[in-house]
Structures are given as C-alpha cells and as structure tokens.
C-alpha atoms as a printed R data frame, in Angstrom:
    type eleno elety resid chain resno       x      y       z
1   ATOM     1    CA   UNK     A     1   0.000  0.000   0.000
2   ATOM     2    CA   UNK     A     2   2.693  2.583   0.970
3   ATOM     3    CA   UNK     A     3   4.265  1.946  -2.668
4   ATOM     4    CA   UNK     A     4   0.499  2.628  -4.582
5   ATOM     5    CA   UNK     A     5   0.697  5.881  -2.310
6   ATOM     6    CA   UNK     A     6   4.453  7.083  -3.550
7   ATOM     7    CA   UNK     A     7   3.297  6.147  -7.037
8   ATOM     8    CA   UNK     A     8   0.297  8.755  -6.777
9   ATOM     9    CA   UNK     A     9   2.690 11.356  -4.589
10  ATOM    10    CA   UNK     A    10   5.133 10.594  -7.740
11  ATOM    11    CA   UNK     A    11   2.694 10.914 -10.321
12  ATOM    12    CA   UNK     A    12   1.119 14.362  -8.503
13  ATOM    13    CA   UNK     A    13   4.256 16.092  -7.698
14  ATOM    14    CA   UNK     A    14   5.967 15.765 -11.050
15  ATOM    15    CA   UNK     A    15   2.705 16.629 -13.252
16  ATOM    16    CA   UNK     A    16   2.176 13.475 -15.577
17  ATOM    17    CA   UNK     A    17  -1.322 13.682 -15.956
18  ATOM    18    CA   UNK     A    18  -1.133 16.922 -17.128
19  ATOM    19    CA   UNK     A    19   1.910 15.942 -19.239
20  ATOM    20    CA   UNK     A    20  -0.095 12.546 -20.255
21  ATOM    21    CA   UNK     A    21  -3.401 14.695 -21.462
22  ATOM    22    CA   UNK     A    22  -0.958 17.138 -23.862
23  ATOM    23    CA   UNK     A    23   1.499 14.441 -25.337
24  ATOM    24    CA   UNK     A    24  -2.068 11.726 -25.335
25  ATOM    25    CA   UNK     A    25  -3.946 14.919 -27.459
26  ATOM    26    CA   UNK     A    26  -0.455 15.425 -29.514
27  ATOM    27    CA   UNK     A    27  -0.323 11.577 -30.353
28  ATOM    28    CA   UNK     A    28  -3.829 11.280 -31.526
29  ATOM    29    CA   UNK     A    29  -3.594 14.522 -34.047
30  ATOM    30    CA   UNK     A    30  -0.565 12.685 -35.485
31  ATOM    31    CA   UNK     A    31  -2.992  9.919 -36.096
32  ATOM    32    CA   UNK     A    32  -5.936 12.417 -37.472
33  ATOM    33    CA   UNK     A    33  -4.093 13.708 -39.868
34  ATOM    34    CA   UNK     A    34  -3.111 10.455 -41.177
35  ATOM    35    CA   UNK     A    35  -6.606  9.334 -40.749
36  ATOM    36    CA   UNK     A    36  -7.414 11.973 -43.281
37  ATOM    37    CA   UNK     A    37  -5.716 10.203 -46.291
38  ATOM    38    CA   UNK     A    38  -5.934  6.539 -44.676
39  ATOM    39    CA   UNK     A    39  -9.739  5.307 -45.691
40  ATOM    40    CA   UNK     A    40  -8.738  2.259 -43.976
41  ATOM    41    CA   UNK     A    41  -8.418  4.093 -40.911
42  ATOM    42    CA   UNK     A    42 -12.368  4.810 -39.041
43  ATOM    43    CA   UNK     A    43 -11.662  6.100 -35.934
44  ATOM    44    CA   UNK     A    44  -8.688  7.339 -33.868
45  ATOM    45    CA   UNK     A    45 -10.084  7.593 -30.161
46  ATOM    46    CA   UNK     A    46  -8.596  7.423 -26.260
47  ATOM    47    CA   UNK     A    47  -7.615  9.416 -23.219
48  ATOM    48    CA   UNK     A    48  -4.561 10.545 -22.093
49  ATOM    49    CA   UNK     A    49  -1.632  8.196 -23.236
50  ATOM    50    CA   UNK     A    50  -4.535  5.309 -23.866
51  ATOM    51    CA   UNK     A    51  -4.943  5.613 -27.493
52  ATOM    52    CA   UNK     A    52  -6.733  3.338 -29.730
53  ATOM    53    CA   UNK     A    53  -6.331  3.375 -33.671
54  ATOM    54    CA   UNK     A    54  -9.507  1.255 -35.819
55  ATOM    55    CA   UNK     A    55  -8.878 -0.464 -38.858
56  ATOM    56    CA   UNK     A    56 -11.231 -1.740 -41.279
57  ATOM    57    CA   UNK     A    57 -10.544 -3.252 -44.986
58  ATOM    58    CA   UNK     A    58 -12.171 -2.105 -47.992
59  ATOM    59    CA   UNK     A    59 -15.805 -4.092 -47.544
60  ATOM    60    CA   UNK     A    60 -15.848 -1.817 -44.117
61  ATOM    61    CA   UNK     A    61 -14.964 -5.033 -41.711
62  ATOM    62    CA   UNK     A    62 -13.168 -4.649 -39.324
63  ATOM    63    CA   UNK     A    63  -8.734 -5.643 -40.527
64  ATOM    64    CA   UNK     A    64  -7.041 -7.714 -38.059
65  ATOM    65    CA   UNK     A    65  -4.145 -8.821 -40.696
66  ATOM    66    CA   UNK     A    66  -3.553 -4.952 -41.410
67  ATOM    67    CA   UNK     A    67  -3.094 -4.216 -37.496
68  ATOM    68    CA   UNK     A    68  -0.980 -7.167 -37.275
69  ATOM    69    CA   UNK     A    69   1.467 -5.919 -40.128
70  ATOM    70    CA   UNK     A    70   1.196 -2.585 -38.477
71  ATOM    71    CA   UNK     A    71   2.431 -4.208 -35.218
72  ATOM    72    CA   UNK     A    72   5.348 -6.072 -36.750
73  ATOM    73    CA   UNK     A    73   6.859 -3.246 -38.980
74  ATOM    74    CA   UNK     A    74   6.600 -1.344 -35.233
75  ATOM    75    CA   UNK     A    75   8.464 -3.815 -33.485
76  ATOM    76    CA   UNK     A    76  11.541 -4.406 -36.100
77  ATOM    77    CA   UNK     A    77  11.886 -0.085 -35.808
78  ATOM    78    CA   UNK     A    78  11.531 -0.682 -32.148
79  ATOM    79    CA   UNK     A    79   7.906  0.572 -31.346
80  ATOM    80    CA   UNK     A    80   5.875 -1.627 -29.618
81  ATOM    81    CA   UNK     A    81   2.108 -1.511 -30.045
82  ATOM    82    CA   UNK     A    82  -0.682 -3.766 -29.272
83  ATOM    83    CA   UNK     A    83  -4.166 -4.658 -30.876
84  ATOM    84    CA   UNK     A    84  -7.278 -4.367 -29.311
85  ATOM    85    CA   UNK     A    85 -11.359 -4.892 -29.897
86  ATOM    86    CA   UNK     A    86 -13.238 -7.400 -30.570
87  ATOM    87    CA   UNK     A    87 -11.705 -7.798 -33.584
88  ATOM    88    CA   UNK     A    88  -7.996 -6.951 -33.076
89  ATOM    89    CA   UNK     A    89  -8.535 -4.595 -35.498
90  ATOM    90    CA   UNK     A    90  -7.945 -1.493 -33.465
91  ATOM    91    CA   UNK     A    91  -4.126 -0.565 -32.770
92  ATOM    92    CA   UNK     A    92  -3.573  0.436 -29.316
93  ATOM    93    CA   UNK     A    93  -1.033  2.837 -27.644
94  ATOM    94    CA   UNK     A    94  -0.182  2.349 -23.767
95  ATOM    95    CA   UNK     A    95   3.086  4.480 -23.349
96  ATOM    96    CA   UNK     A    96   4.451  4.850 -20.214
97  ATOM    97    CA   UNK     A    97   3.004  8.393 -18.423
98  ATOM    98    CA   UNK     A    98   7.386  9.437 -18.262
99  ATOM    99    CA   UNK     A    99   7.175  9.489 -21.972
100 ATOM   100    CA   UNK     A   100   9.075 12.412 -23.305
101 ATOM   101    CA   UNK     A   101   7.873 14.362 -25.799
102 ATOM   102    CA   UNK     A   102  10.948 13.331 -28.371
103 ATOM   103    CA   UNK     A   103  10.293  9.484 -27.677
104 ATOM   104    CA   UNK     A   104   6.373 10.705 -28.372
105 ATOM   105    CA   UNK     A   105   7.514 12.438 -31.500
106 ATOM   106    CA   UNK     A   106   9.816  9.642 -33.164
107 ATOM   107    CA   UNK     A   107   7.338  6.802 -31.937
108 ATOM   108    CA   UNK     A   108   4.368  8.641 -34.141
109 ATOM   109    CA   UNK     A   109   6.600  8.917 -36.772
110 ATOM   110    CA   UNK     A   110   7.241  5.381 -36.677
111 ATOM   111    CA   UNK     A   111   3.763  4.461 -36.412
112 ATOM   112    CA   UNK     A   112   2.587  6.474 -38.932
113 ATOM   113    CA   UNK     A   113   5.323  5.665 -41.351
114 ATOM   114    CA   UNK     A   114   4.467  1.932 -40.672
115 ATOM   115    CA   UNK     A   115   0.365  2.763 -41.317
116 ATOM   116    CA   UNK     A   116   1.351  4.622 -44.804
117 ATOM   117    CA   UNK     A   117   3.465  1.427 -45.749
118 ATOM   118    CA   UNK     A   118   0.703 -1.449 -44.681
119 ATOM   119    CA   UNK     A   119  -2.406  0.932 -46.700
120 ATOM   120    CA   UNK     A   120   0.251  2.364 -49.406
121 ATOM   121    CA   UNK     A   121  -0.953  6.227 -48.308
C-alpha cells in the first residue's frame, strides 16, 4: 500500500497527468491527420496516453491482418504496439506516463510511417 501511495505522490508532484493529457492529445492529431488520407483508418479515439487506432478493410470489416502488419513493422523499428477490440482490429497505444515528448515524436513517426506502408498512403 505505501508503494500505490508514492506512485500517486510521484505521479502528482511531477505533473504526468497533465503531461499525459498534452502528449495523449499530440499523439492522436498525429494519427488524425493520417486518418485523413488513410480510408482504412475509421476512428482514432482514447484518453490521455490510452490511445486506440480502428482499422477496417475495404468491404468496411473490421482488418485484423492490417493491425498485425502494423504491429510487426513497429516492433523491427523498435515501437511496440498492441491490438485491441473485438476484432484486433484497433491498434492500441499504452506508453508509459514518463514518456518524453521526443520518444512521443519519433514513436508517431514510426507508427505512422508503418500505417502509410501497410495501406500504401
């Protein structure tokens, strides 16, 4: 119990949910604007640092295999992401709330250059 309460007196005296809300609403307007020329992209949603990223495939259903090859072009440039929904077809972002805003900035580039390769935007 006494660590859960030097977490929160962490967590307070340092400002990370403040500093989660601004890099969380600077991740998802990376995705928005990619979401923009990405029709296989339907909805880029979350709070804070808890971003999710939905995929669907040209019929409109919902695209586990393009989340998937998403994921592994992240991983081999050393982002990791994880899938999500019923589905899996919803990329989801759980950085840690000490995220800086350079790791937040070359992690979105990452991502998004991974989402451009998968849909060929």
């Amino acid at each position: 119990m006494v660590g859960g309460l030097r977490a929160i007196e962490y967590i307070e005296s340092h400002g990370l949910l403040a500093h989660a809300t601004e890099l969380g609403a600077y991740l998802r307007n990376r995705f928005e604007e990619i979401a923009a020329t990405t029709s296989e992209i339907v909805d880029v949603r979350g709070k804070g640092l808890f971003i999710g990223v939905e995929f669907v495939d040209e019929a409109g259903n919902p695209d586990k295999g393009l989340v998937t090859a998403v994921q592994e072009q992240c991983y081999e440039n050393g982002v990791l992401v994880w899938n999500a929904g019923r589905y899996k077809s919803v990329l989801r972002l759980i950085p840690p709330l000490v995220l800086t805003e350079k790791q937040a900035e070359i992690g979105a580039d990452i991502i998004c250059e991974a989402i451009e390769d998968v849909t060929g935007t």
